[in-house]
Every structure is written in structure tokens, then in C-alpha cells.
C-alpha positions as YAML, in Angstrom:
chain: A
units: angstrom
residues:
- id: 1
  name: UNK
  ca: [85.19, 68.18, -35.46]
- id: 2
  name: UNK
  ca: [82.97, 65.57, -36.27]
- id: 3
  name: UNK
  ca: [86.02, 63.33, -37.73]
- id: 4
  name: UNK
  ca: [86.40, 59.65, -36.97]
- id: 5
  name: UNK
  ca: [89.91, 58.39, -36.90]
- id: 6
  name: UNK
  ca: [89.88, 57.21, -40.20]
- id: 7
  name: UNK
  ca: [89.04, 60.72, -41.31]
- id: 8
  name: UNK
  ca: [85.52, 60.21, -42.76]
- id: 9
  name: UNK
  ca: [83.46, 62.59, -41.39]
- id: 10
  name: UNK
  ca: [80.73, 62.18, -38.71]
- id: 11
  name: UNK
  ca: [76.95, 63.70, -38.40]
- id: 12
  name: UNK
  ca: [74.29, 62.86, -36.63]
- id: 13
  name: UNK
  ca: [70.02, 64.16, -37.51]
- id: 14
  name: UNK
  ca: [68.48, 66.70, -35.28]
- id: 15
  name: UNK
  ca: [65.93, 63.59, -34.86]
- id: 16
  name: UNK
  ca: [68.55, 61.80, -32.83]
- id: 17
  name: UNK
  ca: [69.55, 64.41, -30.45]
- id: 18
  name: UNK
  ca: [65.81, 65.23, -29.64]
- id: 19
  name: UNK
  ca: [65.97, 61.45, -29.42]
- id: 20
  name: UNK
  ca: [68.63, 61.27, -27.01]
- id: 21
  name: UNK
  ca: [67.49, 64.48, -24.89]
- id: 22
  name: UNK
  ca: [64.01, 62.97, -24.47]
- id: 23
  name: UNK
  ca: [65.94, 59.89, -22.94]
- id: 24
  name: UNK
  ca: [67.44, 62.09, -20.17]
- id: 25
  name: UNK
  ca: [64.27, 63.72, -19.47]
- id: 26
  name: UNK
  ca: [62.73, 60.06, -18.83]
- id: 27
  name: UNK
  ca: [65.40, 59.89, -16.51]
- id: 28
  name: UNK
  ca: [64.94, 60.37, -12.72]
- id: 29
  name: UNK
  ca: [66.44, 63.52, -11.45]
- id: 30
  name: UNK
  ca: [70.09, 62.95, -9.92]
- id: 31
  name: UNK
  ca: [74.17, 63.08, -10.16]
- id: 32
  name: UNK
  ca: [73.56, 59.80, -13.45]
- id: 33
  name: UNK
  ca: [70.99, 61.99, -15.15]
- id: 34
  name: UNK
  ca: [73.16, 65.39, -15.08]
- id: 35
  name: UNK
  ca: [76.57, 63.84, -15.92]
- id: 36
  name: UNK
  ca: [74.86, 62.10, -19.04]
- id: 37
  name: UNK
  ca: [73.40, 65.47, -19.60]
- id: 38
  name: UNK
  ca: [76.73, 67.07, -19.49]
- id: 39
  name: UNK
  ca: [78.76, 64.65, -21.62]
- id: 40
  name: UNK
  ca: [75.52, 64.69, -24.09]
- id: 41
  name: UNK
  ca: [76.15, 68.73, -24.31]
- id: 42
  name: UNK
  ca: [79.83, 68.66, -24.20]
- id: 43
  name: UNK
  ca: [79.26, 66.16, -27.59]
- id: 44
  name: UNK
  ca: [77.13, 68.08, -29.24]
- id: 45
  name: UNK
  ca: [78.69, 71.20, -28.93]
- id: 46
  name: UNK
  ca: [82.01, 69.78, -29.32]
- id: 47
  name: UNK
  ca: [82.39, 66.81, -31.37]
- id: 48
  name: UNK
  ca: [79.16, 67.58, -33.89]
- id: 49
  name: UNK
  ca: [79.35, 71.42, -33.78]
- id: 50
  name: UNK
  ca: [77.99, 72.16, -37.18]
- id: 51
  name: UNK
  ca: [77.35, 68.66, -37.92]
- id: 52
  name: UNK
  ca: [73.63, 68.27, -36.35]
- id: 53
  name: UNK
  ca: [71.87, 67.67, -39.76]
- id: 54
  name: UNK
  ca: [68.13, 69.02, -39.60]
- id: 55
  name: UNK
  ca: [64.83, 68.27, -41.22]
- id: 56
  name: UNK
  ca: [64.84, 70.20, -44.03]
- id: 57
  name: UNK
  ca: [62.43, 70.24, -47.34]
- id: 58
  name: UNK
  ca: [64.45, 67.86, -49.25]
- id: 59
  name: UNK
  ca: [64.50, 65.46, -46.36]
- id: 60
  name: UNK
  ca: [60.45, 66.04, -46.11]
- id: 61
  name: UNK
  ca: [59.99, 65.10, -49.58]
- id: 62
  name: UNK
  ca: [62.26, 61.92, -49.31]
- id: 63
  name: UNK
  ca: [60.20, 61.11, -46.08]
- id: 64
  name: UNK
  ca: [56.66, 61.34, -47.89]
- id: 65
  name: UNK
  ca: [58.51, 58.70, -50.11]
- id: 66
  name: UNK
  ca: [60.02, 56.24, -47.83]
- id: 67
  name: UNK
  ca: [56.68, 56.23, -45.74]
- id: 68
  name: UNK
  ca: [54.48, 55.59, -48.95]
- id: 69
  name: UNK
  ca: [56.74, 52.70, -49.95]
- id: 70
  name: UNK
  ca: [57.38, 50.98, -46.33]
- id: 71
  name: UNK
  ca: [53.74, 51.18, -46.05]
- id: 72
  name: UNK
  ca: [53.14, 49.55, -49.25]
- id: 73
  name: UNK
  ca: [55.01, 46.76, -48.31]
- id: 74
  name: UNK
  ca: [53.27, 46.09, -45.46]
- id: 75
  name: UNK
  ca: [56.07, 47.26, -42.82]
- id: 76
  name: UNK
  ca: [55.24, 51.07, -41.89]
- id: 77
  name: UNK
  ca: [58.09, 53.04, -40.02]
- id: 78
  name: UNK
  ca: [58.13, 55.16, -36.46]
- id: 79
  name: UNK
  ca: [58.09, 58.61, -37.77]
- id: 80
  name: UNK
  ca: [61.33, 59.47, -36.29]
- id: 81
  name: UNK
  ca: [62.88, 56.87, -37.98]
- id: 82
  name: UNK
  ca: [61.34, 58.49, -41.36]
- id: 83
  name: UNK
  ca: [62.85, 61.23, -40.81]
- id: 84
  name: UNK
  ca: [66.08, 60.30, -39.70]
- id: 85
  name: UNK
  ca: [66.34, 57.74, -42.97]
- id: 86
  name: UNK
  ca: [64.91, 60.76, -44.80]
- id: 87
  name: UNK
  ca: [67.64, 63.15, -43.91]
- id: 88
  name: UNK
  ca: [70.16, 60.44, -44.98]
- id: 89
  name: UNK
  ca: [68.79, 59.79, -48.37]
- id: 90
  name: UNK
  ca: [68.37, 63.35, -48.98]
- id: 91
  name: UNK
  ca: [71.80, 63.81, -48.30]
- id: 92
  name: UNK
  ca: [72.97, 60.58, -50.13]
- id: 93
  name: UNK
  ca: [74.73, 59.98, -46.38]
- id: 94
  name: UNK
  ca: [75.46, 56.10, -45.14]
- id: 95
  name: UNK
  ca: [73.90, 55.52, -41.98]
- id: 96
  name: UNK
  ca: [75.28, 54.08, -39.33]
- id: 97
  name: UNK
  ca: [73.26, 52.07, -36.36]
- id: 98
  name: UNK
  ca: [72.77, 48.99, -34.02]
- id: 99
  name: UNK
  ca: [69.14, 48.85, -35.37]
- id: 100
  name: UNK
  ca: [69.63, 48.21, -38.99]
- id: 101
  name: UNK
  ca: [66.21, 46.41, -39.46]
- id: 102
  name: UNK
  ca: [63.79, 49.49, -38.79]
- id: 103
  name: UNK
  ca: [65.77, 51.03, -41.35]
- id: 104
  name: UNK
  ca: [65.76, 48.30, -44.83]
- id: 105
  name: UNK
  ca: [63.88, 49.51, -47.75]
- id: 106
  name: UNK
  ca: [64.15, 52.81, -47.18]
- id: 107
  name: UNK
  ca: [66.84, 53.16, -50.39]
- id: 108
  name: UNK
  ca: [70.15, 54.08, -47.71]
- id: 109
  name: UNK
  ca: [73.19, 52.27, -47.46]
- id: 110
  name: UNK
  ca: [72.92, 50.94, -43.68]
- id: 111
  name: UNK
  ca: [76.16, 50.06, -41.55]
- id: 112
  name: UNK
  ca: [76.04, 48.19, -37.82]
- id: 113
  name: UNK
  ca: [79.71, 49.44, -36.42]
- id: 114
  name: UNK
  ca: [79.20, 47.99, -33.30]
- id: 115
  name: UNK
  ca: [79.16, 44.33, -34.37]
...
């Protein structure tokens, strides 16, 4: 569960599947939408049972941090990306994403594994 084939193991932030379910509600009503729905559920359930990190107090104190200093430097974040950085650094956690730029200086370790 939650394993990639090299045996680290995989999470993802309760930020990013509200992210990705808010996607499929933008999404006109039909066979795409409810198969992507489907193999969204059958993931989470599945793959990330147990694994669906939250926002927890620990991640809300590491967000009032990274928001302070992004601001400071003149390059605020979206709030869900807060958070989602948040619940990383709070959990000491690499993370892992196409979009590494909305996520420097915000003290994580970022990977791009689709390059």
C-alpha cells in the first residue's frame, strides 16, 4: 500500500485529493468524468489507504511560517500550496511534483520525477 517499486513509501496531503476532486467536479458530466472519478476512488482507497496525510496543528504552525517567509521575500504562495509544503515540512517528508517552482523556499527537499 502506498509502496513504489523501489520500496520507499508513498503519501499524498489531504490538500491534493480535495485538489484533484475539485478537478472532476469542473468537469462536464459524462462516461470521461465518472471513469476518472472511479480510478481517482479506486487510488485512494487502494493505493494510499492510510496514507492521505491531513492538515494537522504541526502542519498549521509550519504553514504560518512558510507564508511569513515567502511573503517576505516578495513571492507569496496559493494557500493550498502552504499547506501542502506545510504538511511536508512538518513531517520532514520529500516532496515530489512537476511544479517545483511554487514550492522553493519553503525549507523541503523538492523532487520533479517526471523529468
Amino acid at each position: 500500500m502506498g509502496s513504489s517499486s523501489s520500496g520507499r513509501e508513498l503519501y499524498i496531503t489531504a490538500i491534493t485529493q480535495a485538489e484533484i476532486l475539485w478537478g472532476f467536479e469542473r468537469l462536464p458530466s459524462g462516461k470521461r468524468r465518472k471513469d476518472l472519478e472511479r480510478i481517482a476512488q479506486e487510488t485512494f482507497e487502494i493505493t494510499f489507504d492510510g496514507q492521505i496525510l491531513p492538515f494537522d496543528s504541526a502542519a498549521a504552525s509550519e504553514f504560518a511560517k512558510i507564508a511569513a517567509a515567502r511573503r517576505k521575500l516578495g513571492r507569496p504562495i496559493s494557500q493550498a500550496d502552504c499547506q501542502i509544503a506545510a504538511i511536508a515540512r512538518s513531517r520532514g517528508a520529500v516532496l515530489a511534483t512537476r511544479n517545483t517552482a511554487d514550492f522553493e523556499h519553503c525549507g523541503i527537499r523538492l523532487v520533479k520525477p517526471w523529468c
